[in-house]
N, C-alpha and C positions, 0 to 999 in steps of 0.2 A: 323262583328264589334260588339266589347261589349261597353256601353259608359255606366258610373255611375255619371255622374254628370249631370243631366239637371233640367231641372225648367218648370212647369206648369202655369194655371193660379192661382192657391192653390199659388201664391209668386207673382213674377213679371215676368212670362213668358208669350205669346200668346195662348194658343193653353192648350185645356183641354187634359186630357190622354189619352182617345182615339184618337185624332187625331194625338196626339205626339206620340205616339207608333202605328201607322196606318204608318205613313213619315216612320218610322225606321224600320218600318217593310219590306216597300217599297225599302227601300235601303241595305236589305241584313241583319240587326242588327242581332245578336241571341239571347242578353238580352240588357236591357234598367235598370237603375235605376230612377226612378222619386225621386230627389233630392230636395226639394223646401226647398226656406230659413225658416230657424227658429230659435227663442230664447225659453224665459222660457212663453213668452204670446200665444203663436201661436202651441206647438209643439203639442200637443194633437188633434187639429182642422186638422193638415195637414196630420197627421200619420192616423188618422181614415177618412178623405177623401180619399185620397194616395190610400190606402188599399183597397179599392172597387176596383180599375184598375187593381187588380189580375182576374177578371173574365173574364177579353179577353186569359188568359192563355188557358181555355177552349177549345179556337175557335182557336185563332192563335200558331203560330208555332213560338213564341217568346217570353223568360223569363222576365217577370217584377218585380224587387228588387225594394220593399217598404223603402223610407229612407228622411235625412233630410240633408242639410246644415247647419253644426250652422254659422252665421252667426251676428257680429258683439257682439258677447258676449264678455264680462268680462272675460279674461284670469282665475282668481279663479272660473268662473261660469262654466268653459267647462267640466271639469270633470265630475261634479256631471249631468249636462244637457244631454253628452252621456250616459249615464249611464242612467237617464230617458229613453231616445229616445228608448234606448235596454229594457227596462222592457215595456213600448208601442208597441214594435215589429217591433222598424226598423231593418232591416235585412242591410242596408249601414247607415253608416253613415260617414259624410265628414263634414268639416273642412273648412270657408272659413280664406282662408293662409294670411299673412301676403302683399298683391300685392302692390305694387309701386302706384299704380293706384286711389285705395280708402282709406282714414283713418284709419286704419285697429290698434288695440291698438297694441303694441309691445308688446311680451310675446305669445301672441297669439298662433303661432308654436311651440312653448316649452309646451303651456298647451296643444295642441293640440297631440302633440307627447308622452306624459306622458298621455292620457286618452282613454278611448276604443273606438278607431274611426279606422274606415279602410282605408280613404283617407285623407292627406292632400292639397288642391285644392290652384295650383296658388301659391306657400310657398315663391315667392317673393326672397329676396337676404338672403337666404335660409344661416344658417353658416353651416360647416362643423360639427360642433359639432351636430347642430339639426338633420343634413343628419343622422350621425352615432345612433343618438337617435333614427332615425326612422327606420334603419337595424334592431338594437336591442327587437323594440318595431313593429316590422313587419307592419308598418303602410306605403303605398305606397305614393310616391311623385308624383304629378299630373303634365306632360305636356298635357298643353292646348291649344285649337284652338284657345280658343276666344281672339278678340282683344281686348287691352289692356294689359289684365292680361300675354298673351304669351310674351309680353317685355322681361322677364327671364328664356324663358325655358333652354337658351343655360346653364342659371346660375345654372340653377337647375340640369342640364344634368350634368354636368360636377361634382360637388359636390355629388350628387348621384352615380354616378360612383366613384369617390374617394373613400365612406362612402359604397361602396357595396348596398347599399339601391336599394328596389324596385321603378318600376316604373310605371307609368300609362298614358297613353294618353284617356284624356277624351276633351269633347265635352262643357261644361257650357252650354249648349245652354238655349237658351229664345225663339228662335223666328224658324220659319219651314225653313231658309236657314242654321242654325249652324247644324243641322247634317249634319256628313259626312260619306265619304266610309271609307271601312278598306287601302285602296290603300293609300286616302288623309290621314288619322291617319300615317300611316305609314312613306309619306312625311313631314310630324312636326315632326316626330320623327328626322330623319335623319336632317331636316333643323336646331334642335336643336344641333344637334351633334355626333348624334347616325351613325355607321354603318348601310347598309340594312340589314347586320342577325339581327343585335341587334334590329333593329325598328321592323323588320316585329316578331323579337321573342315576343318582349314586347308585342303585336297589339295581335298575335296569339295564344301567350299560356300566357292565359289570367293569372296576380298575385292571382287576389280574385275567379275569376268563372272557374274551369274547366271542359270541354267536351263540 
């Protein structure tokens, strides 16, 4: 299992990084991204905490990617904000999407899709034009576990599929029950709409990490 989207306690998750990467270590992971929320007050505090949690690399047998959520930013602020986060040295950076679920501004996914982010998380009733933005602009669409936000992945399946776009089955996780196996990844895939080759392709030969 590769999962790039989780959250620590560096945001509003439970669980410091070693513990969070100890669970997914437990469960088979090969790499983890610690993804915590951030804007333009917070990015600097979480990318240079974050960054310490490269030192279990040493010991364990599991890749840890340094990165951020933007989250709840200003559609004209996301550009120039990944663009920080990459001169800071996040190695992911994601996008939180447009979901059904929270206030999220409109525009959001179109800024998102136009600026150097490698995931879009949750992109919500996602349009076909955005999908096609995001083939173009290689940026992956996120089918997610977590509830709530999963409401659309069938929406996002299917639009991604149309638009050729990539895909992602990530985790959001907060809390030590959201991670999953590559098996359960693989079941959201398909429960969104996907075939077994196509779920277990997407799961195993990872869009962003290979080998």
């Amino acid at each position: 299992m590769i999962d790039l989207h989780t959250h620590t306690t560096f945001s509003d998750g439970e669980l410091i990084p070693s513990e969070l990467v100890r669970r997914a270590e437990v469960l088979g992971y090969r790499a983890i991204g610690i993804t915590d929320h951030a804007d333009y007050t917070n990015i600097e505090h979480i990318l240079s905490c974050v960054s310490k949690a490269k030192y279990m690399e040493e010991v364990l047998d599991i890749r840890i990617l340094v990165g951020a959520e933007l989250t709840h930013v200003p559609p004209p602020k996301i550009g120039p904000l990944a663009s920080l986060a990459r001169r800071l040295g996040a190695e992911i950076v994601v996008v939180h999407g447009e979901t059904p679920v929270e206030p999220v501004r409109p525009g959001t996914n179109r800024a998102a899709l136009e600026a150097d982010v490698d995931i879009l998380a949750h992109p919500g009733f996602i349009t076909l034009e955005e999908a096609e933005l995001a083939r173009e602009n290689n940026v992956c669409l996120e089918i997610t576990s977590r509830r709530g936000h999963n409401i659309t992945n069938g929406h996002v399946v299917r639009l991604a599929k149309m638009a050729g776009a990539k895909m992602i089955v990530n985790t959001d996780s907060h809390a030590p029950g959201d991670l999953i196996s590559s098996k359960r990844a693989a079941e959201i895939a398909m429960g969104a709409g996907l075939t077994h080759e196509e779920a277990v392709d997407i799961v195993e030969k990872h869009a962003i990490i290979r080998g």
